[in-house]
C-alpha positions as CSV (number, residue, x, y, z in Angstrom):
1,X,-4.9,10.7,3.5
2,X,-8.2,12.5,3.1
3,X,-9.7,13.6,-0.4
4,X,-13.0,13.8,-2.1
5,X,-14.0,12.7,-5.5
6,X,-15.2,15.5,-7.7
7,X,-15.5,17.0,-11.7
8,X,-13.5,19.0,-13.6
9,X,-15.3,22.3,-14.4
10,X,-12.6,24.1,-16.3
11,X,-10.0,26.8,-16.3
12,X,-9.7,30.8,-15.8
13,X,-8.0,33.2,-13.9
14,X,-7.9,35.4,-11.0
15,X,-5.9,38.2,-9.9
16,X,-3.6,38.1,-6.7
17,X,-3.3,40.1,-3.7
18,X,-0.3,41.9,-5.7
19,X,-2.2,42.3,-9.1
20,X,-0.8,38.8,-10.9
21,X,-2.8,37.1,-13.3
22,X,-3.0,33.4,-12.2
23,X,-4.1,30.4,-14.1
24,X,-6.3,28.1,-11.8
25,X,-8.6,24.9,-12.3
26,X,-12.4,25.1,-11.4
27,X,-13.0,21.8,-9.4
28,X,-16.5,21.0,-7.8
29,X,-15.8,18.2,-5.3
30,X,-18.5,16.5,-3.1
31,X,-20.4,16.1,-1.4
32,X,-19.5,12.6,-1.2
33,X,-21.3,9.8,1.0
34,X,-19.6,7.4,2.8
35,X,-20.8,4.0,1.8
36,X,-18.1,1.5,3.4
37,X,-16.1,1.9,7.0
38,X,-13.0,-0.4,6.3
39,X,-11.2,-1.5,9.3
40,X,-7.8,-3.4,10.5
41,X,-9.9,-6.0,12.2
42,X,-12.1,-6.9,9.2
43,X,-10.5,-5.8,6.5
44,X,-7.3,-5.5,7.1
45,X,-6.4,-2.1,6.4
46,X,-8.4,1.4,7.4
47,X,-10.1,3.9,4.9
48,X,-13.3,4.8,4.0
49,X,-15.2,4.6,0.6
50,X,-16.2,7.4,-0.6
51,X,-19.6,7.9,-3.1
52,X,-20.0,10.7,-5.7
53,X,-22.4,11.5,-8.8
54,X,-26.1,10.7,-9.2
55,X,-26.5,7.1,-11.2
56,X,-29.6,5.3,-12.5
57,X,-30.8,2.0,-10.4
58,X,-31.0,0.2,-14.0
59,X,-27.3,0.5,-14.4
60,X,-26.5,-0.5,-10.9
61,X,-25.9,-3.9,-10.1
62,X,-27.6,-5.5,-7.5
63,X,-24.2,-6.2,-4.9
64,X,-23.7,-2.1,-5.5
65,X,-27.7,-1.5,-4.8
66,X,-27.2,-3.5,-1.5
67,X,-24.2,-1.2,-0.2
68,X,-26.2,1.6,-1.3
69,X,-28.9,0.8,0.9
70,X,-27.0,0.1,3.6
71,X,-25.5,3.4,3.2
72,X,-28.7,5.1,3.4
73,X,-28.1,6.9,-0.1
74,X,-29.4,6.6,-4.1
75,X,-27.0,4.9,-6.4
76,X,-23.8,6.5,-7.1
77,X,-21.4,6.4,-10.3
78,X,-18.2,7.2,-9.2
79,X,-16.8,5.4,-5.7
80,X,-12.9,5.7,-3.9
81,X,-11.2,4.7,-1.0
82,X,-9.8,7.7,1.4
83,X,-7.8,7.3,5.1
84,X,-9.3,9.9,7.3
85,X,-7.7,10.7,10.5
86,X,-11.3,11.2,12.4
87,X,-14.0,9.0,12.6
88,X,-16.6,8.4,9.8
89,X,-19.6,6.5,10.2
90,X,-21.8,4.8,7.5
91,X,-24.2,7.3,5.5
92,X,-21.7,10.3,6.4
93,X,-21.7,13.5,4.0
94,X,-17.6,14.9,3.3
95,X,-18.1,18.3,1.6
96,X,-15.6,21.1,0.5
97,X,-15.6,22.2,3.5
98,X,-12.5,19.6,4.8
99,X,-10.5,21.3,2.8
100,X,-10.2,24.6,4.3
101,X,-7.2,25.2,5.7
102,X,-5.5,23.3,3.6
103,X,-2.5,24.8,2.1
104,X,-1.7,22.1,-1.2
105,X,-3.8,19.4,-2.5
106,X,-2.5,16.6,-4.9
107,X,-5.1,16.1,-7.8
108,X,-5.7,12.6,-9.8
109,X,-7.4,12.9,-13.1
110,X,-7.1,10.9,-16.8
111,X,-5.4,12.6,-19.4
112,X,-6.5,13.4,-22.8
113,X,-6.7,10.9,-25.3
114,X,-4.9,12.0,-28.4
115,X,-5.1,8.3,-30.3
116,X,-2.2,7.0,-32.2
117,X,1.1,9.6,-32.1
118,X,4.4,9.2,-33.9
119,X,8.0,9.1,-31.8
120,X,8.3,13.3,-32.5
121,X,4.8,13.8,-30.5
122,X,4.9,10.9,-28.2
123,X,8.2,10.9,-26.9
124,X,10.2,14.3,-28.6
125,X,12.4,12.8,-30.7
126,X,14.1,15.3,-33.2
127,X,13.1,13.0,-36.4
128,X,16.1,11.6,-38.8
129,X,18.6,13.4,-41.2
130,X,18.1,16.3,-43.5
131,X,14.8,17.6,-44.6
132,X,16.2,18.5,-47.7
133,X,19.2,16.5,-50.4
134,X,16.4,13.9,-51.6
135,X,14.9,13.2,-48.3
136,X,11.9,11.2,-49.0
137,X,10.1,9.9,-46.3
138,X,12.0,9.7,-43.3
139,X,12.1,13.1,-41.6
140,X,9.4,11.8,-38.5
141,X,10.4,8.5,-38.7
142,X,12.0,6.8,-35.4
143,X,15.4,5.6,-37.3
144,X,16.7,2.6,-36.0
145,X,15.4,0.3,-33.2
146,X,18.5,-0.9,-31.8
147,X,18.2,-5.0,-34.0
148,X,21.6,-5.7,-34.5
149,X,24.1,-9.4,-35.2
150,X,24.0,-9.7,-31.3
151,X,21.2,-9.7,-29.6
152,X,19.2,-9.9,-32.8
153,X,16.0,-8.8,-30.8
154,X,14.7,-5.3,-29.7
155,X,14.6,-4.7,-26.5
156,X,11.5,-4.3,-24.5
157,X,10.7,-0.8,-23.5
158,X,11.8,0.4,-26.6
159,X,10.1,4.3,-27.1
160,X,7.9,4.2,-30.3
161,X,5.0,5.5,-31.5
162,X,1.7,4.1,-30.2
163,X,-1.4,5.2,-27.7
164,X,-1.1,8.2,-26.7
165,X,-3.0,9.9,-23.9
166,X,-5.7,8.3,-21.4
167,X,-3.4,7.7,-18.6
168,X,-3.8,8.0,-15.1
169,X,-1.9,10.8,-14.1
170,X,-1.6,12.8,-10.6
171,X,-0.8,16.6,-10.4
172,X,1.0,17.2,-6.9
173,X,1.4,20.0,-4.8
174,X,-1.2,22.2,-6.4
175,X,-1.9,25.4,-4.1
176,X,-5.4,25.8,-2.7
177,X,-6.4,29.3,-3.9
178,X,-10.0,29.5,-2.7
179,X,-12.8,27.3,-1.2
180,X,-16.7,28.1,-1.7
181,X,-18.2,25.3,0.6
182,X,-21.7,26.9,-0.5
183,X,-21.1,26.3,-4.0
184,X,-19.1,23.1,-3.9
185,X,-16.3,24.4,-5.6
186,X,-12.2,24.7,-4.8
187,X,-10.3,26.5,-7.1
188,X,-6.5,25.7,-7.3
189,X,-3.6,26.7,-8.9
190,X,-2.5,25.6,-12.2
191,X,-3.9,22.8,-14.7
192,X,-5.2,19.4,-13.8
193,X,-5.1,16.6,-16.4
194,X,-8.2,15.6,-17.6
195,X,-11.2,17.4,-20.4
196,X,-13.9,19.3,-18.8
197,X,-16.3,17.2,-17.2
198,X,-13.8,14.5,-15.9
199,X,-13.5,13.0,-13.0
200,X,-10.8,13.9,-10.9
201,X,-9.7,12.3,-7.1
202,X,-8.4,15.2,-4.6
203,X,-6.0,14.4,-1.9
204,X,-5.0,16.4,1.0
């Protein structure tokens, strides 16, 4: 499927045609540079690789510099892989501007680290017992584990608390509310995961 690789700018609001307050995301996506043509006979699969972001030439290694320069373009910090249904050819600019006409768009960003969490953050558990008739220290606490005479093991899988946050997550179906090729910017409906200034992958 076609997408572009852009940043997250942030969130606001605009007004519909029938006076609702919406919520929408602030995306600038491309323009992206296409730096690799993969094909069925080479390859073994068709897409296209996709370029985006300014980089320095000291942090690019030298097998990166070479496709670069094949490519006809400076170093770039963020690269992806896309299936377009028309043909691209080596050194090719994919703006904004593909996505017009679209209707939804799925949206691939990281999440928000939020370090260590308990089992009441991480997962919503409702804690354990009373909080008052001597309750000491258990009221967040994850209770038992499942360890028992038979299996005496836990179980893999088991919800508890640990990293939370960082993960690769992808917000589908998002509605396309306005496209400013001149700008670089699509603004969609709703939240995308990631802080401002992320990343994010945009699929059609």
């Amino acid at each position: 499927m076609p997408g572009l690789i852009g940043r997250k700018i942030g969130m606001t609001s605009v007004f519909s045609a029938d006076g609702k307050n919406v919520p929408c995301t602030v995306i600038e996506a491309g323009p992206c540079v296409v730096t690799q043509v993969k094909t069925v006979e080479k390859d073994g699969y068709a897409a296209v690789q996709l370029a985006w972001g300014e980089a320095k030439e000291k942090n690019t290694t030298k097998a990166m510099q070479g496709i670069f320069k094949k490519a006809g373009t400076t170093p770039k910090m963020h690269l992806a892989e896309f299936k377009f249904d028309s043909e691209l050819n080596l050194g090719d600019t994919v703006d904004v501007s593909i996505l017009e006409g679209a209707e939804f768009v799925d949206v691939v960003g990281t999440s928000k680290g939020k370090g260590f969490q308990g089992v009441m953050k991480r997962h919503g558990f409702g804690g354990v017992g009373q909080s008052t008739h001597g309750q000491d220290d258990r009221a967040r606490k994850p209770g038992s584990i499942g360890a028992c005479s038979y299996p005496a093991k836990v179980f893999k899988g088991m919800r508890m608390g640990g990293q939370m946050g960082g993960d690769r997550v992808t917000t589908q179906n998002l509605k396309v509310l306005k496209v400013i090729p001149e700008s670089n910017l699509l603004i969609i409906k709703g939240s995308v995961a990631g802080c401002k200034g992320s990343t994010v992958l945009i699929q059609m």
